[in-house]
PDB file as gemmi writes it, atoms N, CA and C in Angstrom:
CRYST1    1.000    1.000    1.000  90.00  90.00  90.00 P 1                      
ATOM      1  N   UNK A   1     -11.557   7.158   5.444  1.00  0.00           N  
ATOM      2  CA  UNK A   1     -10.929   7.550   4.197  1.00  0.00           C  
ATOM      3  C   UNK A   1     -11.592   8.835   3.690  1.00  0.00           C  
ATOM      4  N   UNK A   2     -10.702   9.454   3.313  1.00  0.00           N  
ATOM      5  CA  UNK A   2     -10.833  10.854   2.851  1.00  0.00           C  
ATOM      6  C   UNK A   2     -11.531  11.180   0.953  1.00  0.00           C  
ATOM      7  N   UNK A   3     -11.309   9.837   0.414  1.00  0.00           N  
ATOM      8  CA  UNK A   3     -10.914   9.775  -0.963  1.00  0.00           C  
ATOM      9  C   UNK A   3     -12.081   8.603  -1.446  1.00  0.00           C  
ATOM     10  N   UNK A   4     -12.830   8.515  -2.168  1.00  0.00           N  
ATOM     11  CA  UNK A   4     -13.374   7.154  -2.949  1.00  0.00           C  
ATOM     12  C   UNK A   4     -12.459   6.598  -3.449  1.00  0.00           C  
ATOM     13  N   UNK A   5     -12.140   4.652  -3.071  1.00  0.00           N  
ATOM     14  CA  UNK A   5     -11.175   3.999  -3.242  1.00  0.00           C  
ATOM     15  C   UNK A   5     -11.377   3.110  -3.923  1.00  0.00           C  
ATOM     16  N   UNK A   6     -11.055   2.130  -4.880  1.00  0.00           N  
ATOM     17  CA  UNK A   6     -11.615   0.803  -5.100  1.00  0.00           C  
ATOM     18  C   UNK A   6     -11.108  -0.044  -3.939  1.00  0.00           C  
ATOM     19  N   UNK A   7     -12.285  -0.717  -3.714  1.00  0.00           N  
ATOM     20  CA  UNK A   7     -12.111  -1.842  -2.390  1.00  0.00           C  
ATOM     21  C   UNK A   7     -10.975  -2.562  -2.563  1.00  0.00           C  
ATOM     22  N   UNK A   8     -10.266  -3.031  -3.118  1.00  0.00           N  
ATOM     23  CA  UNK A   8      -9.103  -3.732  -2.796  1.00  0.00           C  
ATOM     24  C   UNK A   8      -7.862  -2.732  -2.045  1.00  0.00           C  
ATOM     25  N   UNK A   9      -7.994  -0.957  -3.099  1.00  0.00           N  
ATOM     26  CA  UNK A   9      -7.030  -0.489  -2.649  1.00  0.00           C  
ATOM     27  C   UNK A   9      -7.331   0.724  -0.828  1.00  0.00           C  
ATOM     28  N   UNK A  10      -9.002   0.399  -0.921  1.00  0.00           N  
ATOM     29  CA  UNK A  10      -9.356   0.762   0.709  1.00  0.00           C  
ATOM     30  C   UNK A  10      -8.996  -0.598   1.540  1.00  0.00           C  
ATOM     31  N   UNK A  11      -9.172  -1.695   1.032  1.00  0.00           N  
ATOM     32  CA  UNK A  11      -8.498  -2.511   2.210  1.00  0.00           C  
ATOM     33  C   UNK A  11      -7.390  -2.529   1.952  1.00  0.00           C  
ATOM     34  N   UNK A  12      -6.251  -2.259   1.498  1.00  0.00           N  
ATOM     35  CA  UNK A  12      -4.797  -2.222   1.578  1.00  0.00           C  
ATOM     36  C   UNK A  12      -4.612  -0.971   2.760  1.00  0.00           C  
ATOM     37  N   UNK A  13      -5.106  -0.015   2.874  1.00  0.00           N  
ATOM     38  CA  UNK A  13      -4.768   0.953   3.573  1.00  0.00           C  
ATOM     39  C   UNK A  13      -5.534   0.814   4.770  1.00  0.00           C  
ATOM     40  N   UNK A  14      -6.946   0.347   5.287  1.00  0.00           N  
ATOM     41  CA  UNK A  14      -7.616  -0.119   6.119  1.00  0.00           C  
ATOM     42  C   UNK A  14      -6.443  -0.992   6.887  1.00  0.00           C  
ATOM     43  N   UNK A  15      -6.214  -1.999   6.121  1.00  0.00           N  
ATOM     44  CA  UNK A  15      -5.471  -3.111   7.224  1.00  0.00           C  
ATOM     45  C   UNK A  15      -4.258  -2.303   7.729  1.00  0.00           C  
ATOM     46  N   UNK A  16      -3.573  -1.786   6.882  1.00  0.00           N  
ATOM     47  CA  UNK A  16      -2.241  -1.106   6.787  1.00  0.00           C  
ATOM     48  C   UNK A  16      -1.937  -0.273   8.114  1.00  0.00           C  
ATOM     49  N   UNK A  17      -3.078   0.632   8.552  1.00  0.00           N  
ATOM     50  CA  UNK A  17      -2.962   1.792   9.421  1.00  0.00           C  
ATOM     51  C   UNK A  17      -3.531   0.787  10.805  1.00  0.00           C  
ATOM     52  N   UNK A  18      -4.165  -0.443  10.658  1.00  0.00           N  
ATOM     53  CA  UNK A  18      -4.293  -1.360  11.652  1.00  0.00           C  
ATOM     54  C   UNK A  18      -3.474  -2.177  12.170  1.00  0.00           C  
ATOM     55  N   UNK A  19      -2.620  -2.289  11.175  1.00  0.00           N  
ATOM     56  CA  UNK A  19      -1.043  -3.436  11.614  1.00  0.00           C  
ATOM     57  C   UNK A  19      -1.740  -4.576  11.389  1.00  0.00           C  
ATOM     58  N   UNK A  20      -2.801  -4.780  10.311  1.00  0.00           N  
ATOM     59  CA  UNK A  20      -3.263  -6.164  10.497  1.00  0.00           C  
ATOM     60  C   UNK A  20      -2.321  -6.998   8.759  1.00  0.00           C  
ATOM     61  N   UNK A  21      -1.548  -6.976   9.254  1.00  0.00           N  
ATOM     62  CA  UNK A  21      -0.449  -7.840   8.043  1.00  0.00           C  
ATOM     63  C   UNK A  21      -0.673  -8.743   7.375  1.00  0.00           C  
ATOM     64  N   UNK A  22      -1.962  -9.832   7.288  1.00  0.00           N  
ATOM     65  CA  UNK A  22      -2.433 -10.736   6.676  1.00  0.00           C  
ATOM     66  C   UNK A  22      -3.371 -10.114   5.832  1.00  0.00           C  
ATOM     67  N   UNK A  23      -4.438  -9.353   6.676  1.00  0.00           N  
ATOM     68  CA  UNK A  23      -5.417  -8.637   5.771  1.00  0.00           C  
ATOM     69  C   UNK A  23      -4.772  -7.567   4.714  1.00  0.00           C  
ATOM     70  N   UNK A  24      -3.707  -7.358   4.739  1.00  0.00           N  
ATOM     71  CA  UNK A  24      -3.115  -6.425   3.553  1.00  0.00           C  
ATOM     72  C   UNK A  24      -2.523  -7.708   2.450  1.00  0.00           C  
ATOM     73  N   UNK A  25      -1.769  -8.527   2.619  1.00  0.00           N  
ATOM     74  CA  UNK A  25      -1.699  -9.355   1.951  1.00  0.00           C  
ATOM     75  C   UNK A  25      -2.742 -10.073   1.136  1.00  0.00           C  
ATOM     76  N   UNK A  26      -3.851 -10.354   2.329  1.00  0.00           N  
ATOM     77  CA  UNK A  26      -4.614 -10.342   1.404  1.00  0.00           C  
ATOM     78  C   UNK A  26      -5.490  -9.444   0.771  1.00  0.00           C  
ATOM     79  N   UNK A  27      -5.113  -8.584   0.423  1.00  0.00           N  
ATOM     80  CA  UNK A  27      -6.056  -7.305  -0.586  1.00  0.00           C  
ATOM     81  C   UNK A  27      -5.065  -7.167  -2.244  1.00  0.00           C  
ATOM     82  N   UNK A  28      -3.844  -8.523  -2.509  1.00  0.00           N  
ATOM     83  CA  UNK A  28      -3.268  -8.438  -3.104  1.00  0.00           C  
ATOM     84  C   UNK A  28      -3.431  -9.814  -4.025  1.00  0.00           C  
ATOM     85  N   UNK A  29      -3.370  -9.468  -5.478  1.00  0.00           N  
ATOM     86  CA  UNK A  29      -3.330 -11.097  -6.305  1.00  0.00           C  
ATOM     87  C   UNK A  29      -2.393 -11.744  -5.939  1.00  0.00           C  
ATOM     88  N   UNK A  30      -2.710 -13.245  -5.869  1.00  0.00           N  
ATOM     89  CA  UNK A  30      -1.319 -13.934  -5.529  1.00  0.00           C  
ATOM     90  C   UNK A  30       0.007 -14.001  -6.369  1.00  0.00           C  
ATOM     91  N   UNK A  31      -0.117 -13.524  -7.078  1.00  0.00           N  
ATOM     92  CA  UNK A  31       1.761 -13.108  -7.979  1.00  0.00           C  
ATOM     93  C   UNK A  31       1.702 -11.719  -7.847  1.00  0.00           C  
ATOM     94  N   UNK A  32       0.927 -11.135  -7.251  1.00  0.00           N  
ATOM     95  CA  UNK A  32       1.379  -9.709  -7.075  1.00  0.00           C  
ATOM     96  C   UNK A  32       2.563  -9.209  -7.080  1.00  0.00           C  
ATOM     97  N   UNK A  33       3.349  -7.655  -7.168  1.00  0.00           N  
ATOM     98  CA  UNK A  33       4.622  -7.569  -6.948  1.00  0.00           C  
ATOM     99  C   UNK A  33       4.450  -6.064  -5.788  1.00  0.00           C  
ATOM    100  N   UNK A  34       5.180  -5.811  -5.166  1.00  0.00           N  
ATOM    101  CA  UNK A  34       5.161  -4.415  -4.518  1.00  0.00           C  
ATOM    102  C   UNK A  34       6.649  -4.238  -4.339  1.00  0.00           C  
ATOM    103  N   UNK A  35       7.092  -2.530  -5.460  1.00  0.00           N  
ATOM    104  CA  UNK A  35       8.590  -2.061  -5.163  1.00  0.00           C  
ATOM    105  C   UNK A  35       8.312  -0.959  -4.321  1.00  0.00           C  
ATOM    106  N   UNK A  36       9.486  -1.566  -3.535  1.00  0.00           N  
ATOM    107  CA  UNK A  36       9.370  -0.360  -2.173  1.00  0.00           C  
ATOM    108  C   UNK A  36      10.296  -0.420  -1.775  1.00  0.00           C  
ATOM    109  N   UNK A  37      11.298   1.370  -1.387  1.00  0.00           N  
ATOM    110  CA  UNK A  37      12.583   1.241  -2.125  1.00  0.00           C  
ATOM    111  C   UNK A  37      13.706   0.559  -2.086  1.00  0.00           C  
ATOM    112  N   UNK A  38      13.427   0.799  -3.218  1.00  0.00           N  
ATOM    113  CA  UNK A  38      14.223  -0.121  -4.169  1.00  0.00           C  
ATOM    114  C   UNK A  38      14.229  -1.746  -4.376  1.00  0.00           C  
ATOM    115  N   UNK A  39      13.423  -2.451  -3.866  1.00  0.00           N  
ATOM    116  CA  UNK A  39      13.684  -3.653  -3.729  1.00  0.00           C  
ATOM    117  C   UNK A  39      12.269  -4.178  -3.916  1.00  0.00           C  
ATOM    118  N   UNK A  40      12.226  -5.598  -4.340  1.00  0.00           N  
ATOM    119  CA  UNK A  40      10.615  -6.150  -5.290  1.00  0.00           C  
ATOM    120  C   UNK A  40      10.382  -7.167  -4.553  1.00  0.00           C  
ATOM    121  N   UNK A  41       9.022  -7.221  -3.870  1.00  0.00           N  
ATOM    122  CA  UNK A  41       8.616  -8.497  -3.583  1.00  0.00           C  
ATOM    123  C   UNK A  41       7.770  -9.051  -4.085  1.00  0.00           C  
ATOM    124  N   UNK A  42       7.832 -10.089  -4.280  1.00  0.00           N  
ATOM    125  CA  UNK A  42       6.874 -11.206  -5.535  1.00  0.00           C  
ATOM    126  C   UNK A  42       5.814 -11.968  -4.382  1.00  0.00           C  
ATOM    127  N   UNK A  43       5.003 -12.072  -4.689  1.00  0.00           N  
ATOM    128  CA  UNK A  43       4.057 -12.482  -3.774  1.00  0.00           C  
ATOM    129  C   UNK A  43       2.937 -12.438  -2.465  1.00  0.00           C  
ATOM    130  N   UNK A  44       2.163 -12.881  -2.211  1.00  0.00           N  
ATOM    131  CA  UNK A  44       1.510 -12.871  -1.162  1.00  0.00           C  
ATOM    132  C   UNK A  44       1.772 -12.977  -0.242  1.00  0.00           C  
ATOM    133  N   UNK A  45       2.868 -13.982   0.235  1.00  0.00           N  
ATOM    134  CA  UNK A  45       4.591 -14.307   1.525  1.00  0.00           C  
ATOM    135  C   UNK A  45       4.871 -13.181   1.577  1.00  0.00           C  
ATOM    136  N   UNK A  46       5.701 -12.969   0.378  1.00  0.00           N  
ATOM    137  CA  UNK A  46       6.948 -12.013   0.232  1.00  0.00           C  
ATOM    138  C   UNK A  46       5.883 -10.302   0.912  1.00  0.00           C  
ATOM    139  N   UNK A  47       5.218 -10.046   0.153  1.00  0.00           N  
ATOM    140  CA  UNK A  47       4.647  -8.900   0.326  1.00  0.00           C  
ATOM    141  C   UNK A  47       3.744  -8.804   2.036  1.00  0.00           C  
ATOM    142  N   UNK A  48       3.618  -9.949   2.626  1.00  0.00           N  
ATOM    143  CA  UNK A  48       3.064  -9.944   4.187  1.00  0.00           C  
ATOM    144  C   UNK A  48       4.512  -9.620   4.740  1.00  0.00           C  
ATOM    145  N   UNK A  49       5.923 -10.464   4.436  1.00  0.00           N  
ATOM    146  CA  UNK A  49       6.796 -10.098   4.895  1.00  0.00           C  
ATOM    147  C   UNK A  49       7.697  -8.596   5.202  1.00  0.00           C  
ATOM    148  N   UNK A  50       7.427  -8.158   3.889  1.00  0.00           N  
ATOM    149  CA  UNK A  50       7.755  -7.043   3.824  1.00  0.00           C  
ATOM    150  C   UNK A  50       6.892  -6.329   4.900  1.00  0.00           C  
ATOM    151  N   UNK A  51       5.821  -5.949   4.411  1.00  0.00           N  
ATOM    152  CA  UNK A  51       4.640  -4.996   5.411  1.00  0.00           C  
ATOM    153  C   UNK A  51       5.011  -5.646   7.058  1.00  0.00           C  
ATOM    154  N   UNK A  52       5.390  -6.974   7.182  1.00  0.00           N  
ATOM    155  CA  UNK A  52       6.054  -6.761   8.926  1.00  0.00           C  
ATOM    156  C   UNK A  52       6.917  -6.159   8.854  1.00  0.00           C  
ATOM    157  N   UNK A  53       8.044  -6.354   8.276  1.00  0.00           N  
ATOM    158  CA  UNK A  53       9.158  -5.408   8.595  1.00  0.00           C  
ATOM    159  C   UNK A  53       8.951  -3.648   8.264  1.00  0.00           C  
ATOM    160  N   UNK A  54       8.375  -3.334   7.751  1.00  0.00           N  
ATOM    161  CA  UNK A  54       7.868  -1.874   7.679  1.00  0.00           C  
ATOM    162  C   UNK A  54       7.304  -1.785   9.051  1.00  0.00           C  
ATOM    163  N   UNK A  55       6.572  -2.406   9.354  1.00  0.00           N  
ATOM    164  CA  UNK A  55       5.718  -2.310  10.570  1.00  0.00           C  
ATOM    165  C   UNK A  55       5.934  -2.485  11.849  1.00  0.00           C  
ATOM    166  N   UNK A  56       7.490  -3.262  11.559  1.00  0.00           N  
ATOM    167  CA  UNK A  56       8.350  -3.948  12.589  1.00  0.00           C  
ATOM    168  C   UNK A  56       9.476  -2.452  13.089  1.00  0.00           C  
ATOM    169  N   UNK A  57       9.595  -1.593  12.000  1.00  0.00           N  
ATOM    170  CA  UNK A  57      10.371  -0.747  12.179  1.00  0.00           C  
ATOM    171  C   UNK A  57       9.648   0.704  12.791  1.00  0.00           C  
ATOM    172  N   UNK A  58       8.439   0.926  12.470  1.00  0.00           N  
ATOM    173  CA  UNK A  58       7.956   2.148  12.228  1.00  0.00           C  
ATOM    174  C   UNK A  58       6.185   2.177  12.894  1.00  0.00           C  
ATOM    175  N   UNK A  59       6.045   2.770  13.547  1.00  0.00           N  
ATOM    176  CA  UNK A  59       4.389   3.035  14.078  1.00  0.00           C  
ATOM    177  C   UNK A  59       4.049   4.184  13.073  1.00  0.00           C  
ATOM    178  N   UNK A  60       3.475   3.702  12.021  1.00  0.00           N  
ATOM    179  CA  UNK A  60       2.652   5.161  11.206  1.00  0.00           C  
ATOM    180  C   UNK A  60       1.142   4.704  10.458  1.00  0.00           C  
ATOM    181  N   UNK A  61       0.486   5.975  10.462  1.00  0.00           N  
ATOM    182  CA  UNK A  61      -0.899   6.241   9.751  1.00  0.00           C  
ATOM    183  C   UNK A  61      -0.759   6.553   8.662  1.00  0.00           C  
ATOM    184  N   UNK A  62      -1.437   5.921   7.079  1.00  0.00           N  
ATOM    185  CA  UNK A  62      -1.819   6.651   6.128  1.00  0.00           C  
ATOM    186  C   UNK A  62      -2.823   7.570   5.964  1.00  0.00           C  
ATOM    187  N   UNK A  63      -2.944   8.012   5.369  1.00  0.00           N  
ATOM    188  CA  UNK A  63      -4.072   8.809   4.890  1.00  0.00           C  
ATOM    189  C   UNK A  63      -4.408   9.404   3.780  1.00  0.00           C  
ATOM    190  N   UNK A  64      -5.137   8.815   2.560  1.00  0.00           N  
ATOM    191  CA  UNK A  64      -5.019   8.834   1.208  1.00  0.00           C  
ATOM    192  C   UNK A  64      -5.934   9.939   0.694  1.00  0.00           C  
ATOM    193  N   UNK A  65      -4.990  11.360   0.131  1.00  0.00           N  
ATOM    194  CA  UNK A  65      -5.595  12.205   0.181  1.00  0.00           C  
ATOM    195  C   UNK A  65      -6.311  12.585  -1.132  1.00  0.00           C  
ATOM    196  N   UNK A  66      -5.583  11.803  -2.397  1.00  0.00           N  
ATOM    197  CA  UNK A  66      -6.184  12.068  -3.854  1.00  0.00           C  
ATOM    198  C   UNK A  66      -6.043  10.579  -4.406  1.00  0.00           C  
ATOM    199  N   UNK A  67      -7.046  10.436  -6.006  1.00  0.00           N  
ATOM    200  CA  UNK A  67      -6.373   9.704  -5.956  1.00  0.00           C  
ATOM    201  C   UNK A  67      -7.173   9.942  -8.069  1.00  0.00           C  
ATOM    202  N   UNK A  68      -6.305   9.356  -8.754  1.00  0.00           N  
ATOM    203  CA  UNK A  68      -6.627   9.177 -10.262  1.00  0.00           C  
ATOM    204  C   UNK A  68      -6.510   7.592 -10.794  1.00  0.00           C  
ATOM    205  N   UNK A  69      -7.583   8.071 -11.629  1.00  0.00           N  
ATOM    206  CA  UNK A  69      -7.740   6.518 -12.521  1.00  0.00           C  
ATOM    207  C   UNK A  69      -7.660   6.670 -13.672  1.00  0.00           C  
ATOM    208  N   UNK A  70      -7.127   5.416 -14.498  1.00  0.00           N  
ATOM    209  CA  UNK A  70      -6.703   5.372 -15.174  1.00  0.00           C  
ATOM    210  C   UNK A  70      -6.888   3.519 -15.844  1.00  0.00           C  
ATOM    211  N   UNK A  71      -7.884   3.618 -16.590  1.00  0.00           N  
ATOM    212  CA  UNK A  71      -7.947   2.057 -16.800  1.00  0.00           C  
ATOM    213  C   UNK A  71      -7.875   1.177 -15.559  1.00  0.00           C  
ATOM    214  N   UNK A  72      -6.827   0.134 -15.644  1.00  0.00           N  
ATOM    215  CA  UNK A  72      -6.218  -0.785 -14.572  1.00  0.00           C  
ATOM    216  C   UNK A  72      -5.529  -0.647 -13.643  1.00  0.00           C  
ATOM    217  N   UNK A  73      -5.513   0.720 -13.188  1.00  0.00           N  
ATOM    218  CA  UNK A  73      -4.364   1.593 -12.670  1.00  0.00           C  
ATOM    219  C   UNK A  73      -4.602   2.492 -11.880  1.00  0.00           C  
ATOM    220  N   UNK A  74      -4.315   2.775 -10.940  1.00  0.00           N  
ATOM    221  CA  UNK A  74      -4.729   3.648  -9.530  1.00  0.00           C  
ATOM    222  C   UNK A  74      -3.462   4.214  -9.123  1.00  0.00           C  
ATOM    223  N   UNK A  75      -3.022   5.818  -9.022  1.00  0.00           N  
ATOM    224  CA  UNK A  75      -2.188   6.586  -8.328  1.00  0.00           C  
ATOM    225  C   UNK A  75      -3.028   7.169  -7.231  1.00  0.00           C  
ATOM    226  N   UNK A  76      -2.892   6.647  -5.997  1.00  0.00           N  
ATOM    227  CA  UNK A  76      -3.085   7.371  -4.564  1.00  0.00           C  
ATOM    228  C   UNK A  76      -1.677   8.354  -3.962  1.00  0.00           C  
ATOM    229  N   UNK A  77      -1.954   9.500  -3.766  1.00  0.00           N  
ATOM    230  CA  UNK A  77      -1.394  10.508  -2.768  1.00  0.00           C  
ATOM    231  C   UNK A  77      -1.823  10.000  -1.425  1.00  0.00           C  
ATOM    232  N   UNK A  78      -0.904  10.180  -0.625  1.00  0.00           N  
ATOM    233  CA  UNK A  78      -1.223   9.688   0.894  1.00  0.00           C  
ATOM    234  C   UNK A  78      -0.449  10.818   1.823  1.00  0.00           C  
ATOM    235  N   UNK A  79      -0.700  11.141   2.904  1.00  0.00           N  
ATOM    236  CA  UNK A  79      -0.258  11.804   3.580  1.00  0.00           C  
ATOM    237  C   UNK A  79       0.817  10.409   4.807  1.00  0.00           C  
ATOM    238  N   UNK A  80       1.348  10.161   4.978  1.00  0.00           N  
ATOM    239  CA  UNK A  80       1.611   9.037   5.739  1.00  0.00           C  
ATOM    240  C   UNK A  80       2.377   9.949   6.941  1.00  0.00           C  
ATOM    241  N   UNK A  81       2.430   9.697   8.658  1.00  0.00           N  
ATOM    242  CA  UNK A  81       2.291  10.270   9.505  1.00  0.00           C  
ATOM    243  C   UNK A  81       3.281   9.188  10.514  1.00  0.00           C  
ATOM    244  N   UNK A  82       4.163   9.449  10.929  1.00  0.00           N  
ATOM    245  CA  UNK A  82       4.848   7.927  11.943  1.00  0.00           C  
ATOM    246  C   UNK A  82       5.726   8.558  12.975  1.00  0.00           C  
ATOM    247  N   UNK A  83       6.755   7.822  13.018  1.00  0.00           N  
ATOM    248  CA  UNK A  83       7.636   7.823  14.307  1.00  0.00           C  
ATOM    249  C   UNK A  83       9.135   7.995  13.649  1.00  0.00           C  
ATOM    250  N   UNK A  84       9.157   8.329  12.128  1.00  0.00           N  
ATOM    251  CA  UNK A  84      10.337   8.467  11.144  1.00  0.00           C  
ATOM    252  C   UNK A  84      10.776   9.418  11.064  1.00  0.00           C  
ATOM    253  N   UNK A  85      11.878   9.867  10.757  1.00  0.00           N  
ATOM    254  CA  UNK A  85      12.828  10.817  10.347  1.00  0.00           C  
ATOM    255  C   UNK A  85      12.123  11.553   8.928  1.00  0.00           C  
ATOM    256  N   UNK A  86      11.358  13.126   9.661  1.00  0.00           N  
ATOM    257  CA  UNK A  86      10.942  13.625   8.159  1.00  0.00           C  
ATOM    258  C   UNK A  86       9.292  13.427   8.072  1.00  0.00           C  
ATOM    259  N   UNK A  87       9.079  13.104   9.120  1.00  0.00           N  
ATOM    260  CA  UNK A  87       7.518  12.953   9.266  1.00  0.00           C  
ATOM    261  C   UNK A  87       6.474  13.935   9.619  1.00  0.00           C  
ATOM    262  N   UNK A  88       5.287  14.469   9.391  1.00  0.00           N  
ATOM    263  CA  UNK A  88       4.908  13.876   7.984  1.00  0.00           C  
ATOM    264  C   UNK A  88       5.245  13.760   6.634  1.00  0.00           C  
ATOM    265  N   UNK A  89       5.317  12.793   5.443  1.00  0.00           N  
ATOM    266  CA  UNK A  89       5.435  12.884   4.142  1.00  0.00           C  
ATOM    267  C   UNK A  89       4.541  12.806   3.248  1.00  0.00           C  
ATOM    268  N   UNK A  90       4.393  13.061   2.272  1.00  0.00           N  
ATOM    269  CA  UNK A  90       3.360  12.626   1.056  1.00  0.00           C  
ATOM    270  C   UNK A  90       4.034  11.708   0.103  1.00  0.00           C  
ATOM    271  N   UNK A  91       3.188  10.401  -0.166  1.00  0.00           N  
ATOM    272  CA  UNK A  91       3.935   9.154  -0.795  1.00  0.00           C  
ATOM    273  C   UNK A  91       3.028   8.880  -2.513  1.00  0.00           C  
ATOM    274  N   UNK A  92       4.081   8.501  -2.748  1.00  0.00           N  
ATOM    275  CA  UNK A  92       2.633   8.000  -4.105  1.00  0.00           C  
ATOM    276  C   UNK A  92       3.057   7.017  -4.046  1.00  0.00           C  
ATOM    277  N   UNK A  93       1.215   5.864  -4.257  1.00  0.00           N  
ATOM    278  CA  UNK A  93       0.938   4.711  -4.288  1.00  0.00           C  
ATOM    279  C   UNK A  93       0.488   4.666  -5.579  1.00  0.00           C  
ATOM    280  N   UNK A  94       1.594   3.880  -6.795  1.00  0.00           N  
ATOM    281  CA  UNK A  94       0.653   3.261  -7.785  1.00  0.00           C  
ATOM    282  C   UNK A  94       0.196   2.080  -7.692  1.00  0.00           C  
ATOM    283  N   UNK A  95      -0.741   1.960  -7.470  1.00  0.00           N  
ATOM    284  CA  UNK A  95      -1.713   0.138  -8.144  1.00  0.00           C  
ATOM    285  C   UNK A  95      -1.958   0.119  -9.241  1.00  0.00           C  
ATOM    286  N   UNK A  96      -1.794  -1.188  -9.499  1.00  0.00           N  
ATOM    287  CA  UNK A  96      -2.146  -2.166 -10.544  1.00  0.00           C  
ATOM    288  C   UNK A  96      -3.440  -2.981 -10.590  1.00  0.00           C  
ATOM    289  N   UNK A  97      -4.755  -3.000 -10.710  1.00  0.00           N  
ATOM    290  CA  UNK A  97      -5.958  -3.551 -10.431  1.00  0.00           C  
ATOM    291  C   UNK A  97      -5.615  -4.680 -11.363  1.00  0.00           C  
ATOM    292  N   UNK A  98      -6.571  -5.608 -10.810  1.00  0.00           N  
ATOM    293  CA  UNK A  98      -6.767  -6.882 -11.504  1.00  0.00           C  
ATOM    294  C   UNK A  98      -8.062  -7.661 -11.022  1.00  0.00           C  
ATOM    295  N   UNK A  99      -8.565  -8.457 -11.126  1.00  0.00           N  
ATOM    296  CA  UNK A  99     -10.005  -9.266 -10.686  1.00  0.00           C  
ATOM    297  C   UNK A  99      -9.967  -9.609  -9.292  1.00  0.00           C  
ATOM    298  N   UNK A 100      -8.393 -10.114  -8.974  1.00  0.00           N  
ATOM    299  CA  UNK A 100      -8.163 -10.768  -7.929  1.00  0.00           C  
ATOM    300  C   UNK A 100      -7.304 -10.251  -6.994  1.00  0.00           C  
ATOM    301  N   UNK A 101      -7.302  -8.776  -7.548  1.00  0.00           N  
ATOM    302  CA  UNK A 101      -7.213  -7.542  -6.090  1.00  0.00           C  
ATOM    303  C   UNK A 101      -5.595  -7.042  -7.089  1.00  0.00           C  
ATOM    304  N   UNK A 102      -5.020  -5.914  -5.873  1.00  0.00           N  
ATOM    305  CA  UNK A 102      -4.139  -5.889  -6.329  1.00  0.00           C  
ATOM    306  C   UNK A 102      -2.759  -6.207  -6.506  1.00  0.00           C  
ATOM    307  N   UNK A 103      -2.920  -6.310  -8.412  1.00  0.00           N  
ATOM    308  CA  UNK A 103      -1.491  -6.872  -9.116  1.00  0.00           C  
ATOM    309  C   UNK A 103      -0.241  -6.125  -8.790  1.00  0.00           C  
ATOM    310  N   UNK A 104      -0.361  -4.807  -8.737  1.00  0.00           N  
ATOM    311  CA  UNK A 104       1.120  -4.408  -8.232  1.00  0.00           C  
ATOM    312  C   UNK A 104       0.984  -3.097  -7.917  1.00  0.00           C  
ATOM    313  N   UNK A 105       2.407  -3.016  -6.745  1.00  0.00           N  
ATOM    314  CA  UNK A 105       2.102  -1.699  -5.569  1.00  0.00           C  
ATOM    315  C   UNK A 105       3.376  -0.936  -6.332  1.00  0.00           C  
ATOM    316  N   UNK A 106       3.734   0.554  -6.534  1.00  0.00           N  
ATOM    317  CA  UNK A 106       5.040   0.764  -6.091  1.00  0.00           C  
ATOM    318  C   UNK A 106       4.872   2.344  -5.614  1.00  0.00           C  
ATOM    319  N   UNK A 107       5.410   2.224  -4.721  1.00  0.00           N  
ATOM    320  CA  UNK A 107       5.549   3.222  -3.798  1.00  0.00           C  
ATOM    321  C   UNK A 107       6.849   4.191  -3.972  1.00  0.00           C  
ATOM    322  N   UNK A 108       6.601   5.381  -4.017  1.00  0.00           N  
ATOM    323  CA  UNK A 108       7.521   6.860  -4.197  1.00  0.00           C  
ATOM    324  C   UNK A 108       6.881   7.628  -3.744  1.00  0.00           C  
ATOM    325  N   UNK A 109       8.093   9.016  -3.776  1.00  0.00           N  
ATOM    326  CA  UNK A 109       7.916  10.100  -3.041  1.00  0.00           C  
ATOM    327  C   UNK A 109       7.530  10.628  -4.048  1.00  0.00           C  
TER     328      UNK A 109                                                      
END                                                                             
């Protein structure tokens, strides 16, 4: 990592660029939510599910190049790098911090 992260949101991207789909799930509270477009997944299930099918579709690397804080709240810039139409892009990751990792993802360009 390019960036000082809070540990929940370096293991979201650690597991992420590993394909390890449980360990990203778990770097998330269990009612967590993550919108990613357009569509919301509620949970620790829901949100492992999702990240297979991202993962199921696409071989890519993040790489989190900035990032601001803000209270409870984390915007990461990422460079993300794959096998997609338009690649490379720069994505923004907002988190949501909470005690018990993170409360919520949503992802834009």
């Amino acid at each position: 990592m390019t960036v000082s992260l809070p540990a929940p949101i370096e293991a979201y991207f650690v597991a992420s660029n590993a394909r390890a789909v449980q360990d990203v799930a778990a770097a998330f509270a269990a009612d967590a939510e993550v919108r990613d477009e357009g569509k919301i997944h509620r949970g620790r299930e829901a949100i492992a599910a999702w990240k297979r099918a991202a993962l199921g579709k696409y071989q890519m690397q993040m790489e989190p190049l900035t990032i601001e804080r803000a209270a409870q709240t984390a915007i990461v810039t990422a460079r993300v790098a794959g096998d997609f139409p338009g690649s490379p892009v720069r994505l923004t990751y907002r988190f949501g911090l909470g005690e018990d990792g993170i409360t919520s993802l949503e992802i834009g360009a």
